[in-house]
Backbone as numpy.savetxt, mean C-alpha at the origin, in Angstrom:
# Nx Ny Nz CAx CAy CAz Cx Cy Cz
12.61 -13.70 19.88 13.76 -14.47 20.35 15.02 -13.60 20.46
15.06 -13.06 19.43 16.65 -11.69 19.56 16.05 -10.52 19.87
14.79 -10.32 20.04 14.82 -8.53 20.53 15.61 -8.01 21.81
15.71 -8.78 22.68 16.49 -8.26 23.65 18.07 -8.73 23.78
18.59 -9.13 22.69 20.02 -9.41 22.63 20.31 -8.26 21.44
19.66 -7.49 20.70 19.66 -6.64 19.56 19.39 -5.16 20.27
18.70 -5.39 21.81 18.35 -4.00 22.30 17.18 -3.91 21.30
16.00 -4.34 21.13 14.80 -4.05 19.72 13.47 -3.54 20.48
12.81 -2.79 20.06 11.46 -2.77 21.12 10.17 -3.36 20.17
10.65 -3.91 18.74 9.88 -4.53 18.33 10.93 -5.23 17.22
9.82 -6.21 16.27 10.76 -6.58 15.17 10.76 -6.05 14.31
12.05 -5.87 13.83 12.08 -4.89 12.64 11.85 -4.81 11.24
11.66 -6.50 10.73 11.11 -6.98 9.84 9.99 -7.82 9.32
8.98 -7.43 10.12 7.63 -7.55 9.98 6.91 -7.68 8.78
6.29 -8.12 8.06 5.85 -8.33 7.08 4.51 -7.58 6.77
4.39 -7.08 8.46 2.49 -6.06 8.22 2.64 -5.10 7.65
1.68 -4.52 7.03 2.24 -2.67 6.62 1.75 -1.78 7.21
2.72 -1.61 8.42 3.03 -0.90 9.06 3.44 0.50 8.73
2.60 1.53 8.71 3.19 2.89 8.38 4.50 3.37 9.10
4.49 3.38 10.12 5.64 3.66 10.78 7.06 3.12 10.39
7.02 2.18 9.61 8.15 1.48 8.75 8.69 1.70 7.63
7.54 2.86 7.01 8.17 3.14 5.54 8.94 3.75 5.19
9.77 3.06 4.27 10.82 4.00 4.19 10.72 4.80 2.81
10.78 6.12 2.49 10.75 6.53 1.25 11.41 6.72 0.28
11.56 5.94 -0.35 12.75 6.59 -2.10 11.72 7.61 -2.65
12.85 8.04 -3.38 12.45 9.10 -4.14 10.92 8.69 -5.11
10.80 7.44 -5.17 9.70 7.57 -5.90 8.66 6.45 -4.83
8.66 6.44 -4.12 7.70 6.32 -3.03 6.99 7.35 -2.53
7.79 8.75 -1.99 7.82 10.13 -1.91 7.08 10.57 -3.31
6.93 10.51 -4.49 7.03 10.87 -5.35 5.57 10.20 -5.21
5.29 9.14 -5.21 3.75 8.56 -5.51 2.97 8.79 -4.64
3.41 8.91 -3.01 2.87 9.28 -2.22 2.08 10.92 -2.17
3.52 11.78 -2.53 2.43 13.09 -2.92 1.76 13.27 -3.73
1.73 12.49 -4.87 0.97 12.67 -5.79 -0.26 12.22 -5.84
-0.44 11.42 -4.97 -2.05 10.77 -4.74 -2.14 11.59 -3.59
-1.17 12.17 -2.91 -2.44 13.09 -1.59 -2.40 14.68 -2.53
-2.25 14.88 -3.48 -2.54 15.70 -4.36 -4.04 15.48 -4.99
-3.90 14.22 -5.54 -4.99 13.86 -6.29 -6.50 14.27 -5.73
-6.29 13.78 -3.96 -7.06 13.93 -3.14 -7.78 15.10 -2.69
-6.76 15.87 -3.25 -6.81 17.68 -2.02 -7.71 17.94 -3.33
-7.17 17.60 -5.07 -7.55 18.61 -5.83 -8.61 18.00 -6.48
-9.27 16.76 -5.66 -10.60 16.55 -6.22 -10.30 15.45 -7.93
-9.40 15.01 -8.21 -9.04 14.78 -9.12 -10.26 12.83 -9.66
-10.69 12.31 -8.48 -11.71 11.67 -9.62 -11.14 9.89 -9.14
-10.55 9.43 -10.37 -10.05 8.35 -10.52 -8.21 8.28 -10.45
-7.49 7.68 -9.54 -6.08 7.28 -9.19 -5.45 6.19 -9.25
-4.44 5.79 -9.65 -4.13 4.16 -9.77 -3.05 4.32 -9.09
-2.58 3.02 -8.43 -1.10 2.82 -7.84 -0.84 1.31 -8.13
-0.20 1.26 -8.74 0.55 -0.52 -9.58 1.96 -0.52 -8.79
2.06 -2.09 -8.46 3.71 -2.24 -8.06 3.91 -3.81 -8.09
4.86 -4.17 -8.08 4.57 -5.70 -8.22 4.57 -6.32 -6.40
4.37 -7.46 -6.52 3.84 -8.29 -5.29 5.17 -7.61 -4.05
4.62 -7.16 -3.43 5.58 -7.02 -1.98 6.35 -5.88 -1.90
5.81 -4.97 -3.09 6.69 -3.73 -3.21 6.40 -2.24 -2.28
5.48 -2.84 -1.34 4.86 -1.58 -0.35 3.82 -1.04 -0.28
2.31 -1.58 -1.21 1.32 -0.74 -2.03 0.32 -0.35 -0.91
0.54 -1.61 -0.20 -0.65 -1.59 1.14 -0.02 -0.45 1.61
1.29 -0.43 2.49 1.60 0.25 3.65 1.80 2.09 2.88
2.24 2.18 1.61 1.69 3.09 1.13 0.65 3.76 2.03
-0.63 2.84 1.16 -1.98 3.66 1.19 -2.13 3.82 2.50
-1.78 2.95 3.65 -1.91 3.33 4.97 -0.85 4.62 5.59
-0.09 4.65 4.65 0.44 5.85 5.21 -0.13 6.88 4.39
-0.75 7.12 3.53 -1.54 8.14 2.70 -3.04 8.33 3.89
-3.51 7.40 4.55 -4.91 7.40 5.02 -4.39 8.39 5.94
-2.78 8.19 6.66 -2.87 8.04 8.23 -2.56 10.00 8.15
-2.19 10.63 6.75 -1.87 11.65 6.52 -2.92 12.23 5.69
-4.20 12.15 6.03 -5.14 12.59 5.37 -5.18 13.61 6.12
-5.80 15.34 5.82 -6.40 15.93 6.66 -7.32 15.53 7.54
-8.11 16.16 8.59 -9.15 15.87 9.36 -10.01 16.19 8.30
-10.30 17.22 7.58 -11.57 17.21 6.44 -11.86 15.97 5.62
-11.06 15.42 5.47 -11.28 13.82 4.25 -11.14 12.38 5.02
-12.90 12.31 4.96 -13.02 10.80 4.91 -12.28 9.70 4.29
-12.50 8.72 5.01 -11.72 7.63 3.81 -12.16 6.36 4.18
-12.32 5.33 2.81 -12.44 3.98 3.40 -11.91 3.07 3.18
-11.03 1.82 3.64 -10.53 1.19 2.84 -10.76 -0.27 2.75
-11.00 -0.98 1.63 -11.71 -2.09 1.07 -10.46 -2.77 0.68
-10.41 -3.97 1.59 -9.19 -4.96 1.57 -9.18 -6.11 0.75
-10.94 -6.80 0.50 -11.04 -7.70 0.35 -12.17 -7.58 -1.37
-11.38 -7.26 -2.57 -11.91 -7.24 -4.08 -12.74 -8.07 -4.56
-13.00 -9.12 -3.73 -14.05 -10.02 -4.33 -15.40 -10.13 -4.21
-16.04 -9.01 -4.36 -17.27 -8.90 -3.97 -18.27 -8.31 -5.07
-19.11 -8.63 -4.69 -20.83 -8.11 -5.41 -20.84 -6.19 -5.97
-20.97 -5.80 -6.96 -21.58 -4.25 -6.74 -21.98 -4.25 -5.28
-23.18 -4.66 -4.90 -24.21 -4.28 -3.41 -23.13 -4.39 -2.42
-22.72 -5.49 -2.70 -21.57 -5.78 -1.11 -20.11 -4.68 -1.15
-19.69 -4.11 -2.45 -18.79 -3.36 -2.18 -19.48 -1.83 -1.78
-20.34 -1.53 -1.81 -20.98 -0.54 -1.61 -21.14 -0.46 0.28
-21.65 -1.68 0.41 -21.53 -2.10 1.66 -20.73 -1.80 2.67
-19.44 -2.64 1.82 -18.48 -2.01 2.47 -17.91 -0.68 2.13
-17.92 0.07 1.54 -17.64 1.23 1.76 -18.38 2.17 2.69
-19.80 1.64 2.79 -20.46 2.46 3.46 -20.29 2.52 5.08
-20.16 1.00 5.22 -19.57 0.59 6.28 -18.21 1.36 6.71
-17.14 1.11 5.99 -15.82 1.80 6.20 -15.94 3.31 6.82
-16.90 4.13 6.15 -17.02 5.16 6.23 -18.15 5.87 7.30
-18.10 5.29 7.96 -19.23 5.43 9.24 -20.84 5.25 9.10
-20.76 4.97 7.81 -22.51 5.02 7.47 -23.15 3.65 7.18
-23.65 3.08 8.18 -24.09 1.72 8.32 -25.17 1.63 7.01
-25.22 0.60 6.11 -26.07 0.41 5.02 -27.39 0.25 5.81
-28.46 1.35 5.09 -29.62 1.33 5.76 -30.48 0.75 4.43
-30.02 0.84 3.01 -30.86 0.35 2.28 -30.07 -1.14 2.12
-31.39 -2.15 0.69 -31.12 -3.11 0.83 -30.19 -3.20 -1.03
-31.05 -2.83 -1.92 -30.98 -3.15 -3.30 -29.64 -1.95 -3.44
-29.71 -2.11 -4.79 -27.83 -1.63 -5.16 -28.43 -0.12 -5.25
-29.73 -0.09 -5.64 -29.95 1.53 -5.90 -30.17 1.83 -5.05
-30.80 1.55 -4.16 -30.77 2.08 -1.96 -29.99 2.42 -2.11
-28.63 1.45 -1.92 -27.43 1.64 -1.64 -26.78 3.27 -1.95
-26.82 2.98 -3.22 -26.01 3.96 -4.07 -26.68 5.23 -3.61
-27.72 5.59 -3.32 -28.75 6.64 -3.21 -28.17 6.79 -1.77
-27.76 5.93 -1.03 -27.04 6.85 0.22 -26.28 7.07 0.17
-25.31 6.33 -0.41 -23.78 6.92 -0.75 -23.62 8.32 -1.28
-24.74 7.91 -2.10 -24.87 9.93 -2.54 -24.83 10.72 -1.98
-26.55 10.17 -0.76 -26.66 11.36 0.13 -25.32 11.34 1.09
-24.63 10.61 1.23 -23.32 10.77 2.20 -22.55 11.77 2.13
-21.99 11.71 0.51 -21.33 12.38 0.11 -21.44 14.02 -0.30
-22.91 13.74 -1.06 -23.40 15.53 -0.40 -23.17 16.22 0.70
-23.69 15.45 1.98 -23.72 15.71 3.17 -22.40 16.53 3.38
-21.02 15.63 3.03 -19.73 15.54 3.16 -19.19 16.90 3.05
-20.06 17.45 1.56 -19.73 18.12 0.37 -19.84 19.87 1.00
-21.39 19.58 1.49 -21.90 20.83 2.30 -21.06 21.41 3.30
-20.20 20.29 4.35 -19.40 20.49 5.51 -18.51 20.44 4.85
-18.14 20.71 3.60 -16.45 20.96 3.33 -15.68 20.18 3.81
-15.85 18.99 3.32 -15.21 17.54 3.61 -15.12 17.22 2.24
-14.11 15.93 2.03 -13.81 14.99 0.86 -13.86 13.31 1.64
-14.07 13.15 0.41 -14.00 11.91 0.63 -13.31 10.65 -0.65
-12.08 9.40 0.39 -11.50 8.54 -0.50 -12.35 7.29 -0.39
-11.94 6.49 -0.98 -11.93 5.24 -1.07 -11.03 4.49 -1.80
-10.16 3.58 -0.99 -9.18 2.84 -1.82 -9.37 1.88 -2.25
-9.23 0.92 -3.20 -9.64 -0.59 -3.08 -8.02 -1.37 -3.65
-7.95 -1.97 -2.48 -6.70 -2.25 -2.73 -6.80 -4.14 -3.07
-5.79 -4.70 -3.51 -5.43 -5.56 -4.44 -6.69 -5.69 -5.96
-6.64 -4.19 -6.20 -7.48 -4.03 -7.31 -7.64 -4.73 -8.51
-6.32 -5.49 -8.73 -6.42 -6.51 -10.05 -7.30 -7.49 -9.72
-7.58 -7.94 -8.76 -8.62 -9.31 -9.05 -10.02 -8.55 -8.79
-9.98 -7.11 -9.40 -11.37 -6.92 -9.30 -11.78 -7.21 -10.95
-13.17 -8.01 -10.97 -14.02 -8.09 -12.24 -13.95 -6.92 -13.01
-13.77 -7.32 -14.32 -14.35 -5.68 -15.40 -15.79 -5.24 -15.17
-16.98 -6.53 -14.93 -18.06 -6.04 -14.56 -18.07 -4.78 -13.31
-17.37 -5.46 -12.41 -17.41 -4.19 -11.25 -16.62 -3.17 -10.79
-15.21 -3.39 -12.11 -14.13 -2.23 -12.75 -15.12 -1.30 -13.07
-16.17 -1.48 -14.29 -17.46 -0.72 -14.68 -17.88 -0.12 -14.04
-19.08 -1.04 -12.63 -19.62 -0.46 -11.72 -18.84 0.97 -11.27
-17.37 0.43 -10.85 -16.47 1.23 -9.70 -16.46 2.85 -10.43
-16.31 2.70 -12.38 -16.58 3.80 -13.14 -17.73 4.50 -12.63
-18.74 3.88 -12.55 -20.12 4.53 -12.11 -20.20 5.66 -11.19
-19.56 5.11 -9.92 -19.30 5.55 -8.70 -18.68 7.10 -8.96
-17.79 6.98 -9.99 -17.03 8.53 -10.13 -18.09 9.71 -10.95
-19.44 8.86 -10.92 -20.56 9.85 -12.01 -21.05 10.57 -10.55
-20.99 9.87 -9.66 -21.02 11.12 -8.06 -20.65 12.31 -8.22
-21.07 13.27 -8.50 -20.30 14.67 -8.59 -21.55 16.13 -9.00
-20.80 17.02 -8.32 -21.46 18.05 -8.91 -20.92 18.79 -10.22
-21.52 19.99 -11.08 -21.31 20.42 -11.70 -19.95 21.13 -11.58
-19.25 21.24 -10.04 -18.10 22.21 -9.62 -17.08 20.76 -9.57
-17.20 19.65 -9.04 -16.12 19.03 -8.24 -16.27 17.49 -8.32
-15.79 16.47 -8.36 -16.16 15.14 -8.03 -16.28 15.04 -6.24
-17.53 14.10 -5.69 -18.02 13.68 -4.56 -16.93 13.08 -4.26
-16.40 11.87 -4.90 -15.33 10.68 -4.08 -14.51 10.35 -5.27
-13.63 10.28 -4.37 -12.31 10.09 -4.89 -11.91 8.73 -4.57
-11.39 7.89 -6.01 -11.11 6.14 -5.90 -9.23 6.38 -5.70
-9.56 5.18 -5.52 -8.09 5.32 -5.60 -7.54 3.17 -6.10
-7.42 3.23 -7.36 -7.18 1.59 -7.27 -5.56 1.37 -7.38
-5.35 0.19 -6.10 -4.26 -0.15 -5.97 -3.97 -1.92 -6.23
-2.82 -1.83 -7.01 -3.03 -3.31 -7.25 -1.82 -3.48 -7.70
-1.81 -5.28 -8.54 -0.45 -5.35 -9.21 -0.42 -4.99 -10.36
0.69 -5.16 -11.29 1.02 -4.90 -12.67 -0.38 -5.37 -13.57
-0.96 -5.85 -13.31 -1.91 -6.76 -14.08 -2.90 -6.16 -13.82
-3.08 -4.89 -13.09 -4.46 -3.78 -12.96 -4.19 -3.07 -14.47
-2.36 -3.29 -14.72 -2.54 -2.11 -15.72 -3.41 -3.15 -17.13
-3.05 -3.85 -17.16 -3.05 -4.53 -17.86 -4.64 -4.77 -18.03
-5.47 -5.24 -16.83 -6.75 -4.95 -17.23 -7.32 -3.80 -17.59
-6.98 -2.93 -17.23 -7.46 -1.17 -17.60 -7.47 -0.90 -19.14
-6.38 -1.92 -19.16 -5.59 -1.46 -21.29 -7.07 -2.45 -21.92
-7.63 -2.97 -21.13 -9.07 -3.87 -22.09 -9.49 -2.74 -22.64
-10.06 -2.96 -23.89 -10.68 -2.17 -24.82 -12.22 -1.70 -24.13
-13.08 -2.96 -23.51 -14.01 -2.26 -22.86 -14.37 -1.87 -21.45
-12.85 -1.54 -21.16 -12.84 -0.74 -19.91 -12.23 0.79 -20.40
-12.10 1.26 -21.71 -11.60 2.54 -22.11 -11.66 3.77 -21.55
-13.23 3.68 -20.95 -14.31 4.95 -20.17 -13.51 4.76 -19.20
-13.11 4.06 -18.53 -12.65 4.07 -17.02 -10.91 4.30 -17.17
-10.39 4.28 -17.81 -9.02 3.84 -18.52 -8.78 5.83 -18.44
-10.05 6.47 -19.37 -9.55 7.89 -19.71 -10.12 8.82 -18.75
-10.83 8.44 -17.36 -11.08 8.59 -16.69 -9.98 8.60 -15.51
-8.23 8.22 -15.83 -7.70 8.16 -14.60 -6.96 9.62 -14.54
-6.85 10.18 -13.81 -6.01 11.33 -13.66 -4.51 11.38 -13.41
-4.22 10.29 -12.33 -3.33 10.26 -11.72 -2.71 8.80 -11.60
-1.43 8.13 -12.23 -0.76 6.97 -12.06 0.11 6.77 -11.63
0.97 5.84 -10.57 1.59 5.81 -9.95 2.41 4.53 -9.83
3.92 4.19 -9.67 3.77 2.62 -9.91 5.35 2.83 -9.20
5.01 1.73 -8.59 6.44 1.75 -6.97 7.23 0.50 -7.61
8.79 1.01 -7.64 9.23 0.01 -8.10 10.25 -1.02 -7.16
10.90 -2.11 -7.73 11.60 -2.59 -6.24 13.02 -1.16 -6.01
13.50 -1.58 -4.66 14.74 -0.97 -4.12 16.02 -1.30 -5.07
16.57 0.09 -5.18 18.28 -0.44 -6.09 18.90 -1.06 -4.57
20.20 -1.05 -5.08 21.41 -1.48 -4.17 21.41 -0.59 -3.07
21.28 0.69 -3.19 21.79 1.88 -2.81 20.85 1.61 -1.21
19.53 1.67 -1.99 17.84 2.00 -1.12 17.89 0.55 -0.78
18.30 -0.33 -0.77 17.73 -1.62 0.04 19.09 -1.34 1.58
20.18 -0.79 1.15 21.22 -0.39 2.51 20.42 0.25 3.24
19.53 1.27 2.75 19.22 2.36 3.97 17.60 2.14 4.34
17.31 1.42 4.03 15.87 0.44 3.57 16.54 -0.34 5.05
17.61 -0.82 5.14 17.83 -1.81 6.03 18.05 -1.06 7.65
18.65 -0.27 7.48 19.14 0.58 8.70 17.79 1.67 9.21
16.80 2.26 8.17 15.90 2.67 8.39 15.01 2.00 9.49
14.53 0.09 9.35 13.97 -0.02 9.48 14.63 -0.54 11.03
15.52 -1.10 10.91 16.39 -1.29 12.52 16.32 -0.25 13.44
16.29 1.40 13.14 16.44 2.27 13.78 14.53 2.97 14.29
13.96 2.46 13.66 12.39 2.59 14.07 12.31 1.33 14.96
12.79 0.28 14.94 12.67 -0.95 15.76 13.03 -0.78 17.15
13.96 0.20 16.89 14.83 0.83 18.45 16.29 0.12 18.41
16.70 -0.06 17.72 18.04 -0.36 17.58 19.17 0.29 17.71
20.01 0.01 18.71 21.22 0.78 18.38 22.49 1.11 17.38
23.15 1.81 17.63 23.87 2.33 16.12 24.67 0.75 16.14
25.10 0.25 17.35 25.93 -1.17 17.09 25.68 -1.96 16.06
23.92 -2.16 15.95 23.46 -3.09 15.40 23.21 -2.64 14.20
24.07 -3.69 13.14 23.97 -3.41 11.86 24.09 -4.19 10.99
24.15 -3.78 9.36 24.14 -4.86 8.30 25.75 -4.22 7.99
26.55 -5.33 7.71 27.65 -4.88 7.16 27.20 -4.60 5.44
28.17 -3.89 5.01 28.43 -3.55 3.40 27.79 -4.98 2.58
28.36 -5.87 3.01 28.54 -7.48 1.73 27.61 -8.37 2.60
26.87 -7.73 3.35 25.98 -8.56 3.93 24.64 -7.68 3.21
24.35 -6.46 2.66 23.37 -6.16 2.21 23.37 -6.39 0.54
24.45 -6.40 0.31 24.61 -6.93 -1.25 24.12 -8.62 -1.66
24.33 -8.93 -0.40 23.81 -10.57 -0.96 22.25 -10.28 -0.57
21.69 -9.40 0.58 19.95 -9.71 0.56 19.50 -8.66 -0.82
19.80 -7.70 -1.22 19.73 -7.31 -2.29 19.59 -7.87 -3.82
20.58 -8.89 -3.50 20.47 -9.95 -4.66 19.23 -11.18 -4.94
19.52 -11.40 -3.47 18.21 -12.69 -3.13 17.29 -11.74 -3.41
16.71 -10.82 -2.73 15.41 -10.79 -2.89 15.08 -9.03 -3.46
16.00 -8.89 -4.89 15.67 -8.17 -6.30 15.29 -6.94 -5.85
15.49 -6.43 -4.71 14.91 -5.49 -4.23 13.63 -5.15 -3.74
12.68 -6.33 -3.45 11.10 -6.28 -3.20 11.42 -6.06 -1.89
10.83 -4.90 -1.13 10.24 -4.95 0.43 9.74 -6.32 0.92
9.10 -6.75 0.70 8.61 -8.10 1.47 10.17 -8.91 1.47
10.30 -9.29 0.17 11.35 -10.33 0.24 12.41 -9.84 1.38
12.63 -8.50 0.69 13.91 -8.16 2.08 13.82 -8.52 3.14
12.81 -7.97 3.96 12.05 -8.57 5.08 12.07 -9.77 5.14
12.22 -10.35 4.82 12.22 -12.16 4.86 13.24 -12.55 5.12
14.18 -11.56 4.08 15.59 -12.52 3.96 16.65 -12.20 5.29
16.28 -10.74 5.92 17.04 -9.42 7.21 16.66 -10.38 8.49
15.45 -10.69 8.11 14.82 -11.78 9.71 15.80 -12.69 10.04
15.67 -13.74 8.58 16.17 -14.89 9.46 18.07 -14.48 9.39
18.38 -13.50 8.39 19.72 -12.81 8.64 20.09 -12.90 10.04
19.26 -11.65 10.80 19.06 -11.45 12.41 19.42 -12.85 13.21
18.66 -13.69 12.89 18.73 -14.87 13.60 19.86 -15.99 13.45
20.50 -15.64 12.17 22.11 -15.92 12.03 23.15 -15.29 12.98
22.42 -14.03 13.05 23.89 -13.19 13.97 23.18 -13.66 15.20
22.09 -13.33 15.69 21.76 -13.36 17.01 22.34 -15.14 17.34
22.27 -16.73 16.56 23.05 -17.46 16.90 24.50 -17.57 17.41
25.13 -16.12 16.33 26.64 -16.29 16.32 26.61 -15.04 17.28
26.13 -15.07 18.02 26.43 -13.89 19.03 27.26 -12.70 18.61
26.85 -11.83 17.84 27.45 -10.80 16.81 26.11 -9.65 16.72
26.39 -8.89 16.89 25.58 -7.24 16.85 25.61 -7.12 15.58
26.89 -7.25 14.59 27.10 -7.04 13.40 26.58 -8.58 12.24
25.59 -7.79 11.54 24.99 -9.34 11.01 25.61 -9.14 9.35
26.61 -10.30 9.37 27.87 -10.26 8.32 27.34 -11.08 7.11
27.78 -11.06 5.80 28.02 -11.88 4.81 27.25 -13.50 4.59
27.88 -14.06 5.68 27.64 -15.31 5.96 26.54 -15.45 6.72
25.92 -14.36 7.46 24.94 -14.66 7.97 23.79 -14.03 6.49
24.03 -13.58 5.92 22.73 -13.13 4.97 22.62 -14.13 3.59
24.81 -14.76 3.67 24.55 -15.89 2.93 23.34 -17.07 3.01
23.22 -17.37 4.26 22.76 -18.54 5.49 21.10 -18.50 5.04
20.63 -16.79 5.09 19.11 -16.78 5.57 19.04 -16.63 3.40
19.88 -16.61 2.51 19.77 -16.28 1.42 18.61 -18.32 1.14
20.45 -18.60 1.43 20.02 -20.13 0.69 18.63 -21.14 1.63
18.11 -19.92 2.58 17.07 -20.81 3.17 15.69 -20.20 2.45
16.13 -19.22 1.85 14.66 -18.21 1.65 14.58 -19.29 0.03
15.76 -19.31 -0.72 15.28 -19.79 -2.13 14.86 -21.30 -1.49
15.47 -22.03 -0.55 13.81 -23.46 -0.35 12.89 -23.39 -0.01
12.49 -21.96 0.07 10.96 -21.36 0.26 10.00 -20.79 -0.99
11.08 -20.16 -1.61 10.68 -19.53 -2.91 10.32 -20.39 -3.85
């Protein structure tokens, strides 16, 4: 409705995770290299925790989209599944159509995959993202998976991404093996004051926006407030912002317009 009164070549507050949208703080940057570290140096087991809407998906999609050409990767969206069926899908993800049926088929190609991988000087990820509603039974299993390895290197590299409450299952006493098994932790927190301003202008200026179009000063302090600094929320609250100014025929989306989209987002919340 406002992209072409904003000059926009898309919307700028989209809710998909969109790599091309991210914006990095210092500790986005900071988690981001550190899991494509994890990756290069063979490191095993990785966690990334953040709370609901804080970027975790578009993260890992920007970690996939910056993989070398040597490293495979697969990524598993949907945690509610069987041992056999997550195997499935990984195998799937990863170009190798499941040719066996039982979990040990399975696993026995995944192997041979990953050998294969190993020989051509390739790596290989796998992410499983909204990792907290995965079972401890198949938290276990997922341990298993990292017994892939040779005497030099681990085969595949996990990577679990989830909310606060991954950490929290990990701290179970009989998930310990898998717990001292992580190498690498990572945990994205919301935007200060500072990073939700340039969080805002970042994402207007990938949209195709011109320098006109902007958030005033006391118009980012009130979406800051509403929505605590979470990426999603922001996004929620900048939209219908937009659609305040784009009513009041204004380039500059003021105070009152972020007041407007504030007190509509909390009869949503």
């Amino acid at each position: 409705m406002y992209l072409k009164f904003f000059g926009l070549k898309e919307p700028p507050f989209n809710v998909t995770p969109d790599p091309r949208f991210l914006f990095l703080t210092d500790r986005h940057r900071e988690a981001l290299d550190s899991l494509l570290y994890g990756i290069r140096e063979r490191k095993g087991f990785l966690v990334l925790t953040g709370e609901v809407g804080a970027g975790k998906t578009t993260l890992c999609r920007t970690l996939l989209s910056r993989l070398p050409a040597d490293v495979r990767s697969a990524l598993v969206l949907n945690p509610n599944l069987s041992d056999t069926q997550l195997l499935k899908a990984i195998l799937t993800d990863l170009g190798s159509p499941p040719s066996r049926r039982d979990r040990y088929g399975l696993m026995e190609q995944l192997n041979e995959y990953l050998l294969t991988r190993m020989r051509r000087g390739e790596n290989v990820v796998v992410v499983l993202d909204e990792a907290q509603n995965l079972s401890p039974a198949i938290l276990e299993y997922v341990r298993l998976l990292s017994n892939l390895e040779t005497d030099q290197c681990k085969l595949l590299q996990i990577i679990l991404a989830g909310q606060p409450e991954l950490d929290r299952r990990l701290a179970r006493p009989e998930l310990r093996q898998l717990r001292q098994r992580v190498m690498i932790h990572c945990t994205l927190h919301p935007l200060d004051a500072r990073e939700t301003a340039a969080y805002l202008d970042h994402r207007l200026r990938v949209a195709g926006a011109p320098p006109e179009v902007r958030f005033e000063e006391a118009a980012t302090r009130v979406i800051y407030q509403c929505a605590k600094g979470i990426p999603r929320l922001v996004n929620k609250v900048s939209d219908r912002a937009l659609l305040a100014a784009y009513a009041g025929g204004r380039w500059v989306i003021l105070r009152d317009d972020a007041r407007r989209a504030a007190a509509e987002m909390e009869t949503l919340l």
